[in-house]
C-alpha positions as CSV (number, residue, x, y, z in Angstrom):
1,X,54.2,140.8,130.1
2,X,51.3,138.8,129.2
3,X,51.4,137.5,125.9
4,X,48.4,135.1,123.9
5,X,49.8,133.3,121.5
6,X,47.4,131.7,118.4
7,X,48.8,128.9,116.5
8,X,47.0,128.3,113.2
9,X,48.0,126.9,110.1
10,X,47.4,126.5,106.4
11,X,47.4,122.8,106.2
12,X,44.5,121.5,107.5
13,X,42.8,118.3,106.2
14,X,39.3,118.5,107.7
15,X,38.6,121.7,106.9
16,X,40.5,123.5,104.1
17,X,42.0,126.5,105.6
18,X,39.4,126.2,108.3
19,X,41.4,129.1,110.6
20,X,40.0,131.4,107.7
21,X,37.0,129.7,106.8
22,X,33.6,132.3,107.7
23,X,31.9,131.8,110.9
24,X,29.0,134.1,111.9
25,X,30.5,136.8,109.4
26,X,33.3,136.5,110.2
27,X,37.1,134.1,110.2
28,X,37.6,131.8,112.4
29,X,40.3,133.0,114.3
30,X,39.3,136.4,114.3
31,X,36.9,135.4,117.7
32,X,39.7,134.1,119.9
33,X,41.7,137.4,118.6
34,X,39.0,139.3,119.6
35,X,39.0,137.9,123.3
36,X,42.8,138.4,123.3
37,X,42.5,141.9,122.0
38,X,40.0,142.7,124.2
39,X,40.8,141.4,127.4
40,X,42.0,143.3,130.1
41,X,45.0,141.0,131.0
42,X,46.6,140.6,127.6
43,X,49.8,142.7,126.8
44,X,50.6,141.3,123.3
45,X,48.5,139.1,120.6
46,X,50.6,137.0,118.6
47,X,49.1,135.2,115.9
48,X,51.7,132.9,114.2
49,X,51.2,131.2,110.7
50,X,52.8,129.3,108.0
51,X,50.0,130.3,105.5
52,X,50.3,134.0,103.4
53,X,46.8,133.7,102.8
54,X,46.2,133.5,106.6
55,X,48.4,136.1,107.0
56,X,47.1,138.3,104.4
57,X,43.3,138.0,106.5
58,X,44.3,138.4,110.3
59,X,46.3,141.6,108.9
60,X,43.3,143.4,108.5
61,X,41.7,142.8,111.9
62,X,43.2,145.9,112.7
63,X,44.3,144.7,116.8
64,X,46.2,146.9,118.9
65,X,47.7,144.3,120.1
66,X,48.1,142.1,117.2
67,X,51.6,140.6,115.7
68,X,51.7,138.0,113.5
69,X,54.8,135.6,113.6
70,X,55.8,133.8,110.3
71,X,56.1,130.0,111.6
72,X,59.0,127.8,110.4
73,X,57.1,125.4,107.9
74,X,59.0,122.7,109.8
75,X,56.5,123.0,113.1
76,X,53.1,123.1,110.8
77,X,52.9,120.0,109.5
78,X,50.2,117.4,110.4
79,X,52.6,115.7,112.9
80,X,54.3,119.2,114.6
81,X,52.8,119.8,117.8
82,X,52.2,122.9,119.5
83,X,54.1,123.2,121.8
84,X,56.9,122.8,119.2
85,X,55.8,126.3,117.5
86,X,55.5,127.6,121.1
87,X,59.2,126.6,121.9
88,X,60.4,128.6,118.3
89,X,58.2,131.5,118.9
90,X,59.9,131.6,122.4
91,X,63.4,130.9,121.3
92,X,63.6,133.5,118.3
93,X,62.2,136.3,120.8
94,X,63.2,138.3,123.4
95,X,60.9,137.2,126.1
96,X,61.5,137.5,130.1
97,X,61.6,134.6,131.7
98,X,59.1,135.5,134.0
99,X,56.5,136.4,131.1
100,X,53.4,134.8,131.2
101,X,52.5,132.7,127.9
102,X,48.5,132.2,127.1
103,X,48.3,129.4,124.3
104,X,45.1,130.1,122.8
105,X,43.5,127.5,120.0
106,X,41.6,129.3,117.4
107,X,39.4,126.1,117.2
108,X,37.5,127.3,120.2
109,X,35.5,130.3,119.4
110,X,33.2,130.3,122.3
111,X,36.3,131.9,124.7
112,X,35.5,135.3,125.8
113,X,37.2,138.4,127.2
114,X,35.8,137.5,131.0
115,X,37.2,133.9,130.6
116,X,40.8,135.0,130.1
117,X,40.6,137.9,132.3
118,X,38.2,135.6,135.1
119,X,41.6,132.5,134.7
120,X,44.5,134.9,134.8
121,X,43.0,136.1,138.3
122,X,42.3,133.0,139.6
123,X,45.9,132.1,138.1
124,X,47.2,134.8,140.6
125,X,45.2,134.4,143.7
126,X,46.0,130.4,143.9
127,X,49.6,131.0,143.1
128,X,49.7,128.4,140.2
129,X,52.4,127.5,137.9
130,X,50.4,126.8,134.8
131,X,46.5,126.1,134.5
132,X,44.1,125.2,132.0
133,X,40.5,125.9,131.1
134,X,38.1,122.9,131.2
135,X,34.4,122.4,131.5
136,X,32.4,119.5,133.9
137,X,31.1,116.9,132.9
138,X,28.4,114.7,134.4
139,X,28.2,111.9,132.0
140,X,29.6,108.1,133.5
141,X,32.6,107.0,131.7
142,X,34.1,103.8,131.1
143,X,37.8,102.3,129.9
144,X,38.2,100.1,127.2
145,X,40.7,97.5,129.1
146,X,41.0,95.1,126.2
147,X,41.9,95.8,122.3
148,X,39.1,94.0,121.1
149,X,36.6,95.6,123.3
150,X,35.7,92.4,125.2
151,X,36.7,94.9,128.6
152,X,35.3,98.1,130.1
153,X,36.4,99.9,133.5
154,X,34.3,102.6,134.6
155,X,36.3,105.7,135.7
156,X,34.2,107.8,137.6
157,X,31.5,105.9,139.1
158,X,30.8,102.6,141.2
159,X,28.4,101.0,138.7
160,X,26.9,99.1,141.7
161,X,26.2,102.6,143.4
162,X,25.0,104.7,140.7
163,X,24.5,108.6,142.1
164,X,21.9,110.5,141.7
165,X,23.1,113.3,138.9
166,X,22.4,115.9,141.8
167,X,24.9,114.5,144.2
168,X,27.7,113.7,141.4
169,X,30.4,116.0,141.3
170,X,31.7,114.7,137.7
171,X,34.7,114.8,136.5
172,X,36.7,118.0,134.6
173,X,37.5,117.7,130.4
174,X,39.7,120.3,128.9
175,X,38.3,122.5,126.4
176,X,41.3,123.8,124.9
177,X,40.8,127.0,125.0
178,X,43.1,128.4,127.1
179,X,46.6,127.2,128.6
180,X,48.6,129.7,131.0
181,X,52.0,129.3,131.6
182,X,55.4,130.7,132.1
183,X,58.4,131.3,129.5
184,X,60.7,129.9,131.8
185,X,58.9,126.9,132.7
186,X,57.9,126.2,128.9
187,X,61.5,127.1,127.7
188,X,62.4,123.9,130.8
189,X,59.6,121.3,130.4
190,X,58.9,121.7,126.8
191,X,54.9,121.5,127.8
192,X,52.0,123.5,128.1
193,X,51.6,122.8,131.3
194,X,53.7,122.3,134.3
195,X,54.5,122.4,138.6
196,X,51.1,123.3,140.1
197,X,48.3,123.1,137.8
198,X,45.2,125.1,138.2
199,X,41.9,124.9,136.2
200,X,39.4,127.1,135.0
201,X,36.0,126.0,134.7
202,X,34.1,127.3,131.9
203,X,30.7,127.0,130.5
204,X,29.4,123.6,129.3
205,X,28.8,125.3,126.2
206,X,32.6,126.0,125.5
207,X,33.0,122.4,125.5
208,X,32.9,122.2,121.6
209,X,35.8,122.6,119.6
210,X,36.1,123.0,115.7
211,X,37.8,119.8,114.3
212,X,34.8,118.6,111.7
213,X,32.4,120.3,109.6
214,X,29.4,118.9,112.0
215,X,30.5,120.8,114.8
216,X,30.5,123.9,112.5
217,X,27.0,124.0,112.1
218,X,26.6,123.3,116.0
219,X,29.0,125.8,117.3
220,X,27.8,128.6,114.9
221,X,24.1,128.1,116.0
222,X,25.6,127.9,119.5
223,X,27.6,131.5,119.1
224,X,23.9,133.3,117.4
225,X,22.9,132.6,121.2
226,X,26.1,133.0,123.7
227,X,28.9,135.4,121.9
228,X,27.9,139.2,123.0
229,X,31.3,141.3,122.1
């Protein structure tokens, strides 16, 4: 069984309620839902929440293949990781070891159906153990050495033999939309990822995720031109 799994919570600082909070018409979360629900791949949606009020919205989305799990209040505070709330959902379910686990983040409404669907194949032709989606990037970057920012290392180029952008491969960031991974090897390394790791580029465009009210405004201008489902 496939399953993609959306964390989201009530407690956010940034932006009150944010996993709710209207974007092109409609919540938040309700566009990675949407991919989940209508990707080919996906068995089961799970959205789990600590929030009633989140609750009572995703409820009406009306998904096939939509659950929502009521998180222990414990593993949604500001500290709780996600992988914490992925290791309750696991534990209080009765899962197959050999079940495939797509964390999906809510903050990152630019995923589409053909991105899950396009990273769970390559996830099975290259044999992987977990994988992640990521985008490239082309920029030079550089390593503050010291604390006081007397230091810089740059990472991914040889200052003294700059390439031309054409010829530079860049490096890969992750975007955080989508993690693939199994139950079993979750339930064992307590991580999203793990063993062979696989990535799956997306569009530079995905790049942006929701953590401020700036990139709002940038990713909602940015879904009037990309989102078609």
């Amino acid at each position: 069984m496939n399953i993609a799994f959306i964390p989201v919570r009530g407690g956010s600082k940034s932006i009150p309620l944010k996993n709710i909070k209207i974007l092109n018409g409609k919540p938040l979360v309700y566009w990675t839902a949407c991919a989940a629900q209508k990707s080919e791949c996906i068995d089961k949606l799970i959205i789990a929440t600590d929030s009633d009020e989140i609750k009572s919205v995703v409820s009406e989305f009306e998904f096939s293949k939509l659950e929502v799990y009521d998180r222990d209040k414990a593993n949604a505070e500001d500290k709780s990781s996600t992988e914490s709330v992925m290791l309750e959902y696991i534990n209080k379910s009765d899962l197959c070891e050999d079940d495939l686990f797509f964390l999906i983040q809510a903050t990152s409404p630019m995923l589409k159906p053909e991105h899950i669907d396009g990273m769970y194949k390559e996830f099975l032709k290259n044999k992987y153990d977990s994988m992640f989606t990521g985008v490239r990037e082309k920029q030079f970057h550089w390593m503050i050495k010291d604390g006081d920012r007397t230091g810089f290392k740059p990472i991914n180029y040889d200052y003294r033999n700059r390439p031309r952008r054409q010829d530079f491969e860049g490096i890969i960031a992750e975007n955080g939309a989508c993690y693939i991974n199994s139950v079993r090897n979750i339930k064992q390394d307590k991580c999203r990822l793990s063993g062979k790791i696989g990535m799956y580029e997306m569009p530079s465009y995905t790049s942006y995720e929701i953590d401020e009210p700036s990139d709002w405004v940038i990713i909602e201008e940015l879904m009037k031109r990309q989102l078609s489902f």
